[in-house]
N, C-alpha and C positions, 0 to 999 in steps of 0.2 A: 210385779205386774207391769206391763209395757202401755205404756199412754196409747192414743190413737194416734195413728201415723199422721206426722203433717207433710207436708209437699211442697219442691222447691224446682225451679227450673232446673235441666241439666243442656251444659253445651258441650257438646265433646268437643276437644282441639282438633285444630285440622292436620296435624300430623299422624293423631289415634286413628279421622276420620282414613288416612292416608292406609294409614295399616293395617286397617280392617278392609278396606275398601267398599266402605259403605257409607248413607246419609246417618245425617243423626237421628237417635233416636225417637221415638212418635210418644214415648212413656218416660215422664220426668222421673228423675231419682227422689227414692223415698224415702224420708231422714226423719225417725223415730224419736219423740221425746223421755221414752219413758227410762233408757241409759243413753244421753247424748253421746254420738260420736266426738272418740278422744280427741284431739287437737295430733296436726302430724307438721311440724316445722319440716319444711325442704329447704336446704340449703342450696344455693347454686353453685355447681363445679368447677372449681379454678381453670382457665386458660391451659390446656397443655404445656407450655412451656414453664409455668409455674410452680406445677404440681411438684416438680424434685425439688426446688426450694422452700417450699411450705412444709415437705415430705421433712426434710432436715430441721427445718426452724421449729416444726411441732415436736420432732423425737428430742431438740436440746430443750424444750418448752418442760416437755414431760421428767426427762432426767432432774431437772432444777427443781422441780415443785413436788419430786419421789424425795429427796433428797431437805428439803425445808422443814420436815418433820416427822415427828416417830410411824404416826399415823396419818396416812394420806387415802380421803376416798374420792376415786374420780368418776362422776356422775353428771347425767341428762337434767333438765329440765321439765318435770312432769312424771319424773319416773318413781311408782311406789316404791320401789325395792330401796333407791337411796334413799328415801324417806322413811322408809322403814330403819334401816339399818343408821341413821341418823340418830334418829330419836333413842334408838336402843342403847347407842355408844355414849351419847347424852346424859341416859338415864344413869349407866354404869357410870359414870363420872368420868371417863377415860377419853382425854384430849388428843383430836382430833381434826383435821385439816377437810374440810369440805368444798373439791374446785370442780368448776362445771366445765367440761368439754367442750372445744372448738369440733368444728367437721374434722379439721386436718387429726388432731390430737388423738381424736375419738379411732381416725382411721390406724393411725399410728399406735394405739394400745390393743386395737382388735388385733394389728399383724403380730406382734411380736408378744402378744399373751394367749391365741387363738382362740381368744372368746370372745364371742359375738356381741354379749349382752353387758349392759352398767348395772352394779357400778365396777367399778375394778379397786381392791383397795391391797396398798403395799403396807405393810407392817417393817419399818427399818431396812426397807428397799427391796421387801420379798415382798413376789406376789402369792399372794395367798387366794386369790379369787373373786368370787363377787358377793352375794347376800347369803344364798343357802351352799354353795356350791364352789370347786375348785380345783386347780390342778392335779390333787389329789381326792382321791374318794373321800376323804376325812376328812377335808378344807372349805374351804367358806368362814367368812368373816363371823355370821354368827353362831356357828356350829364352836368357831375357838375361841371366841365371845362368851359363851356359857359352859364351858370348859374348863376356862382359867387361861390356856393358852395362848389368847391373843393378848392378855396382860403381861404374860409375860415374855412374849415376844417384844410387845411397847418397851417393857422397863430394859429387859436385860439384851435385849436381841439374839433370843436363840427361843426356837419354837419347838416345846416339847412332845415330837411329832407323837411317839407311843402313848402318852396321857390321851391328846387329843385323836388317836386311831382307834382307842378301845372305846369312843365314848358311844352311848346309845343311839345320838342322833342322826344319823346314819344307818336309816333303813332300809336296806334292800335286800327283795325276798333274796334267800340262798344266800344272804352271806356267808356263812360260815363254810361251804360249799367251794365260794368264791375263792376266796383265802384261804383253802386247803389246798389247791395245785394252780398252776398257772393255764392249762387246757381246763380245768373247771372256768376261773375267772375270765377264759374268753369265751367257753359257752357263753354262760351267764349274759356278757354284753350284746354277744350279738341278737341272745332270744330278749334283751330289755329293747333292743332297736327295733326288731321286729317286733314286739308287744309293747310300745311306750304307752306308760301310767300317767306322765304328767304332764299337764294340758299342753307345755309350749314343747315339749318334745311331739308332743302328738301330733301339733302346727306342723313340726319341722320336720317328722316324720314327712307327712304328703307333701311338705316341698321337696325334700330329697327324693321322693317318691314320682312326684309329679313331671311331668316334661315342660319344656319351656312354654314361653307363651306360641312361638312363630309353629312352635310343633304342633302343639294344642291347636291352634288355625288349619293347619296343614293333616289334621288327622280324618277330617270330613264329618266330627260331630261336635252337640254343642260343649261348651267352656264354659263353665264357675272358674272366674276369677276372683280372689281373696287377699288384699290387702290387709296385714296384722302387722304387730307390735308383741314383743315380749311382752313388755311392761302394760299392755292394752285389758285390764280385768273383763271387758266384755268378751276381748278374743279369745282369752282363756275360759270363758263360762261356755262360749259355742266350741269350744275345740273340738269336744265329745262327739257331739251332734254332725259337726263335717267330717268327724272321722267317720264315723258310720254311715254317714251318707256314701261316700267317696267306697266305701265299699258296697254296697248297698245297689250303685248305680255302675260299678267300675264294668270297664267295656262299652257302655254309651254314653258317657260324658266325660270329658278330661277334667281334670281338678289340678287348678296353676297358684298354687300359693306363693305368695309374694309379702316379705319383710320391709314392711316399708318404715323401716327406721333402719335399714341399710343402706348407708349412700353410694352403696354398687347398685342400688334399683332405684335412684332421682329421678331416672329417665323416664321410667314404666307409672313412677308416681303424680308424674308431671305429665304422662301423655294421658291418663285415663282423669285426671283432675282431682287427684284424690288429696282432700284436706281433711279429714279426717278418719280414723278406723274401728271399729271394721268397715272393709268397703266393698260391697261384691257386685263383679258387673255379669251381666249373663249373654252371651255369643253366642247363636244358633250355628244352623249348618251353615249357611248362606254367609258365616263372618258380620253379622248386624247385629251390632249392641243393641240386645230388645230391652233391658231392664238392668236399673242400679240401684242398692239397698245401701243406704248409710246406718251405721248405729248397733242397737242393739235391736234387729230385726226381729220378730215373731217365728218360730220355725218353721211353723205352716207354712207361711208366706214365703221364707227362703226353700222348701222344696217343691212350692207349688209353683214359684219360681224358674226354678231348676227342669219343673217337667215340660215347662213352656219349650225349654229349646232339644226337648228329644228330639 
């Protein structure tokens, strides 16, 4: 059950004000007690000319501390998923190296393992993925965790990929389908992208789906804007709900989702004031921030919200 909303001033900055081309808003943002809006650290981006020596001093950063132990998990501040898979490797008794991410570092394992999310964990210098999920279909820390597999990756360093490929954890419909030909298993992903099941695919679904912000301005109707988090449990409980919406309305409203635990979006994070998520701002035609929702909003309220700026 969601408390009753309390109320806090909002100031937009004047470079948002600059981009909308509007005053600020007449309706302060309205920040929900009943699931507080999570916490969103923004870091500040390095100087240009810094950036390629940060770039190098984080990749010998990361090599050094892959290399210090059998098991290495590299993880946020805040975030369930290493917390979960903490406690798990914990419980299993199996020693392990827990080091928390710089900006640079964080940027530095998203390129070269191309996953977005924490944690990232190497087993004897492989990466094997993040909590449920990984390079492979089969992969994920805790999927080889309750295998046997990432034990013995730890002890002997060789990851016994067929154990860990047949094991059950690894649900998805049509597999069997999948792994009969290689034109089945690309069916398969392209109808999982088009029909995504789980809540932060569904996120990143309408971000891939969605157009920019400058677009969304430039389209001539109103914009839901949505600052999320992977690791954000509220943003995953409304996923559903924006997915449906977003279809629901598609054609008179743009829907601009934005990752704000990516530090390719500091900028977008820092222009609209967002410290914490979920965070939705609402743009009419006219480009006027009429309304901001922090938290774990009411539904109602976010689509009656939304019809404010048809």
């Amino acid at each position: 059950m969601v408390a009753a909303a309390s109320r806090r001033p909002f100031h937009a900055p004047p470079r948002l004000l600059l981009l909308l081309s509007l005053a600020a808003p007449a309706e302060p943002a309205a920040s929900f007690g009943g699931t507080p809006a999570r916490p969103l650290p923004v870091a500040a981006a390095p100087p240009p000319r810094a950036a390629a020596i940060l770039s190098e001093r984080a990749a010998s950063s990361i090599e050094a501390q892959i290399s210090s132990a059998p098991l290495v998990v590299f993880a946020l501040p805040g975030c369930p998923y290493c917390d979960e898979l903490h406690d798990e490797l914990t419980r299993a008794a199996i020693p392990h190296e827990l080091r928390l991410l710089s900006r640079e570092e964080h940027d530095e394992l998203r390129e070269a393992t191309n996953q977005r999310t924490v944690p990232y964990v190497f087993g004897r210098g492989r990466f094997v993925g993040g909590c449920h999920d990984g390079p492979e279909p089969w992969m994920g820390a805790l999927p080889l965790l309750r295998s046997g597999a990432l034990q013995t990756l730890v002890e002997s360093g060789e990851l016994p990929e067929g154990k860990a490929a047949a094991l059950p954890q690894v649900r998805r419909r049509h597999l069997p389908l999948a792994l009969a030909s290689p034109a089945a298993a690309a069916g398969l992903y392209f109808y999982q992208r088009a029909n995504p099941r789980n809540p932060i695919e569904l996120l990143r679904a309408l971000e891939r789906k969605g157009p920019s912000l400058p677009e969304a301005l430039g389209a001539g109707r109103g914009t839901v804007v949505e600052f999320y988090a992977p690791w954000c449990i509220s943003c995953r409980e409304l996923a559903p709900f924006m997915y449906q919406l977003e279809k629901r309305y598609e054609g008179r409203v743009s829907f601009v989702l934005v990752d704000g635990s990516d530090p390719s979006n500091a900028e977008l994070v820092r222009l609209f004031g967002v410290d914490g998520v979920p965070h939705f701002g609402f743009i009419d035609r006219e480009r006027k921030l009429v309304n901001t929702l922090v938290g774990e909003a009411p539904r109602s309220l976010i689509e009656a919200s939304l019809k404010d700026i048809l």
